[in-house]
C-alpha positions in Angstrom: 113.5 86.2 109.7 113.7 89.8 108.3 112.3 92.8 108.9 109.3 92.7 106.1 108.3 89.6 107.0 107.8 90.7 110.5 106.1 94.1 109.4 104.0 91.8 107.3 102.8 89.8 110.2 101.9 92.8 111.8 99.6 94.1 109.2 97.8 90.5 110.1 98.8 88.9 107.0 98.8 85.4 107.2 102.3 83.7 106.5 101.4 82.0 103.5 104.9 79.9 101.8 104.5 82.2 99.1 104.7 85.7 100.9 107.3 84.7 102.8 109.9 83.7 99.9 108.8 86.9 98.2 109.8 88.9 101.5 112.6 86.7 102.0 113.9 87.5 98.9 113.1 91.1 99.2 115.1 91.3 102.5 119.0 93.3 102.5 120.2 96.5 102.2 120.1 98.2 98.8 117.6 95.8 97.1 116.2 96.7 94.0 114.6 94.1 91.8 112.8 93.6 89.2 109.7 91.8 89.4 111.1 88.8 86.9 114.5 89.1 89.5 112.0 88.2 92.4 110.1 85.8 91.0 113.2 84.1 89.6 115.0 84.3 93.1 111.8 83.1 94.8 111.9 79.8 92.4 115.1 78.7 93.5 113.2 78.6 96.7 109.8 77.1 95.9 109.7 76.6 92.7 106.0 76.1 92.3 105.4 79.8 92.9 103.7 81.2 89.6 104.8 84.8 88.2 101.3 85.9 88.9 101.6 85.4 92.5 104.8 87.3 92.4 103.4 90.0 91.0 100.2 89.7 92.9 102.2 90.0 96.2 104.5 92.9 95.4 101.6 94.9 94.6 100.1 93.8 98.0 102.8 94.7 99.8 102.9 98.1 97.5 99.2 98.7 98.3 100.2 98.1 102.6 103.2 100.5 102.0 105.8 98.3 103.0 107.5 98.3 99.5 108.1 101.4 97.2 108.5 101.2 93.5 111.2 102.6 92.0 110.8 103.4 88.7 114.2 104.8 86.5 113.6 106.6 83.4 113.1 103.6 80.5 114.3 100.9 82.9 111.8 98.2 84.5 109.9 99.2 87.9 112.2 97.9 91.0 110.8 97.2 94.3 112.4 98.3 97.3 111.3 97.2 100.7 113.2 99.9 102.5 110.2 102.0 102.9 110.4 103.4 106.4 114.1 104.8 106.6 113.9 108.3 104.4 116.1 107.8 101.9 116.5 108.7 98.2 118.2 106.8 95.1 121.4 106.9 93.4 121.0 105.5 89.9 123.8 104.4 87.3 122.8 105.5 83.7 125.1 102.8 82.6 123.8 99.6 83.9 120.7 100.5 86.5 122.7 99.5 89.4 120.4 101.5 92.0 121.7 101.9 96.0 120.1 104.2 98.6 121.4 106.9 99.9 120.6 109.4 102.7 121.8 113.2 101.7 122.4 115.4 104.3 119.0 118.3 104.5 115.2 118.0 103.7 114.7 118.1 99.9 111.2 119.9 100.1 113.1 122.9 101.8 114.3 123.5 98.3 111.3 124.1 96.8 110.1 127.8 97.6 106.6 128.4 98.2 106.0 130.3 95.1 106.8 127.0 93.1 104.1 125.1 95.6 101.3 126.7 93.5 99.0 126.0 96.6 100.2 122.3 96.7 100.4 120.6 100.3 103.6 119.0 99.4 104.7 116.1 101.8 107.1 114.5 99.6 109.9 114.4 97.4 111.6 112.0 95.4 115.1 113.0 94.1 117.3 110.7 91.9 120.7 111.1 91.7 122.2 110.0 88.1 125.7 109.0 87.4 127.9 105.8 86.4 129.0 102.9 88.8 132.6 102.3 89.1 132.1 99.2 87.3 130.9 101.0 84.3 132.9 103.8 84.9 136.1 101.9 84.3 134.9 100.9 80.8 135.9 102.1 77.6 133.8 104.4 75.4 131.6 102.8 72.7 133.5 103.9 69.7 
């Protein structure tokens, strides 16, 4: 079984059917669904799972911090359950195709302490914006 569901069981979480297709699911490199995406993978699976318990569990796993959402600007909120390996997001402003990616240096070295205003800053989230080859190879709207 993957990862989450074996981070899950060791928040104590019982392994109920419906937390495991909903990790299950979750589990891969570069995943980024929606929560309609998860519900609707996790239905080809047990297809008695409601949306509610979908949601229900993402936010779960939200609130234990083994998900992160991802939220692109005017685009549904994506889950990701890589939330232990540092990493930042590389989104494509044509179709929301998201992947991680891991840039070389610490991104809160660029912000100088007279831009901290006093903060205690122990994050930061930076989004890289461009098109995916896919849409990259297609014509202009005209």
């Amino acid at each position: 079984m993957g990862d989450l569901t074996e981070r899950l069981r060791g928040h104590g979480r019982r392994m109920t059917s419906q937390r495991r297709v909903v990790a299950e699911v979750l589990d891969g490199e570069h995943v980024h669904l929606t929560a309609d995406e998860v519900h609707a993978r996790a239905a080809e699976r047990l297809p008695e799972i409601s949306r509610a318990t979908v949601y229900n569990t993402l936010g779960e796993l939200v609130a234990l911090g083994e998900v992160v959402e991802v939220c692109a600007h005017g685009r549904a909120t994506r889950y990701d359950p890589n939330a232990h390996d540092p990493h930042q997001h590389l989104v494509c402003s044509g179709c929301g195709l998201i992947r991680d990616v891991h840039p070389i240096g610490d991104p809160l070295a660029g912000l100088p302490a007279g831009e901290r205003f006093g903060y205690t800053v122990s994050g930061a989230e930076v989004v890289y914006r461009g098109l995916c080859p896919s849409c990259a190879s297609r014509p202009p709207h005209a």
